[in-house]
C-alpha positions, 0 to 999 in steps of 0.5 A: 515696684520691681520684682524677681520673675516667677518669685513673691520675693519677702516671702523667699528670704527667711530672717529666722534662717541660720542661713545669712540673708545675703547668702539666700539673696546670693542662692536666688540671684545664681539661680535666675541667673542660672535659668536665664531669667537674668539674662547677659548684660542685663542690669540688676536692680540697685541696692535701694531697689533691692533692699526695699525689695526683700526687706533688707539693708543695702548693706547686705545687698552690697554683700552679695552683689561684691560676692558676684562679682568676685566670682565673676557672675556680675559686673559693673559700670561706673555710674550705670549700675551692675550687669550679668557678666557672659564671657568666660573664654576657653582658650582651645589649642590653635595659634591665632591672635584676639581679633580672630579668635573673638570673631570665631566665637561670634564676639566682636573684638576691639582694643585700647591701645595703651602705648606704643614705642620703639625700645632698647632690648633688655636682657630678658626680651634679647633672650626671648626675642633672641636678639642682642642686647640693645636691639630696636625692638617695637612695644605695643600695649593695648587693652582687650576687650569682646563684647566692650568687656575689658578682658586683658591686658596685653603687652607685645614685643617684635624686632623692629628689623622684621617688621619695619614701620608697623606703628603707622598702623592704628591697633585699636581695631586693626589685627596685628596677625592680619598685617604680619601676615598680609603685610609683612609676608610673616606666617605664625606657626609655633608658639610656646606659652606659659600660663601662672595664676597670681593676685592682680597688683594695684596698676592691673586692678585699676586697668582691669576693672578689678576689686582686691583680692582678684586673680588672674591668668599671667601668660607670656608668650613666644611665637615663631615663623616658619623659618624658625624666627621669633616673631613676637613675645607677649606677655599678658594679663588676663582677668581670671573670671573671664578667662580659663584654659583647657588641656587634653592629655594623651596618654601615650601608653598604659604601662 
């Protein structure tokens, strides 16, 4: 039988407790994960091994493991089971796109791509993008994803004029920072970003693999060249128990 490392598990939950017996499951699979001795991506026991386990219904096992997951400490595969989550991505302040930035923290980033298609600017990309209404303007859409973790949902837009025939390129492993720079000659070096918290709506749920109600980090994002050219606007969705953002603030005098 299966059995919690270093643990005699009945013994260690207490049906006599005020404390519900999903609560301690939850308390004792934190602290092994905590430890280390549930390790990233390992799996989990399923409910049936884990109620038969500590005596317990798979319904409070699903209790707890529904609550790990919400607070994103679990994940699951459909049809394999539920793992140890192990990415919480801390955006730092420099200007590079997902592929390189998952590879400076020793991860390996790939993409799904959702669609790609040339588009009429509405008024809201001509105002980001700054161009005329109407303008060709390319849109690709593709899933994040580090470590074969789903963790975004990114939709970009660019002027068709600054960047002609870009879609014969495949985005799924390709960086899209690489081909502007090396292709197309085109240097990032400012963006301007804003970061909202909201609850994911029902299309996010099902593309993000998430479970109602799941927060999550919209950001929407303008980049220029250094020729003052705005090169990109994106707007993404991320998971919020995956991602999180860091700023320090400088104060400029003590008054």
């Amino acid at each position: 039988m299966w059995y919690i490392p270093h643990m005699t598990s009945p013994s260690m939950l207490n049906p006599k407790s005020s404390v519900p017996l999903y609560l301690q499951l939850k308390t004792m699979l934190f602290e092994l994960i905590k430890r280390g001795e549930l390790k990233p991506h390992d799996r989990i026991p399923s409910e049936r091994e884990l109620g038969d386990e500590f005596k317990i219904s798979r319904m409070t096992v699903r209790q707890t493991t529904q609550a790990l997951i919400q607070e994103g400490l679990l994940y699951t595969r459909v049809g394999k089971g539920t793992y140890v989550r192990d990415i919480r991505l801390d955006q730092d302040h420099s200007l590079t796109g997902f592929s390189e930035e998952m590879q400076k923290r020793g991860m390996t980033a790939s993409s799904k791509v959702l669609g790609t298609a040339i588009i009429p600017a509405d008024a809201k990309l001509a105002s980001m993008l700054e161009l005329d209404i109407n303008s060709a303007v390319i849109r690709i859409s593709r899933l994040r994803l580090a470590n074969e973790q789903v963790i975004a949902m990114e939709t970009t837009h660019l002027p068709q004029t600054l960047v002609p025939n870009l879609l014969r390129h495949d985005f799924t492993y390709t960086s899209l920072y690489t081909i502007l720079r090396q292709e197309y000659g085109i240097n990032l070096v400012t963006a301007e970003q804003t970061v909202e918290a909201a609850l994911a709506n029902r299309e996010e749920r099902r593309v993000l693999n998430l479970q109602s109600p799941a927060a999550v980090l919209q950001m929407e994002r303008v980049t220029r060249t250094d020729q003052n050219i705005v090169a990109e606007f994106v707007d993404s969705v991320y998971r919020g128990d995956c991602y999180k953002l860091t700023t320090t603030l400088l104060a400029n005098s003590f008054r």
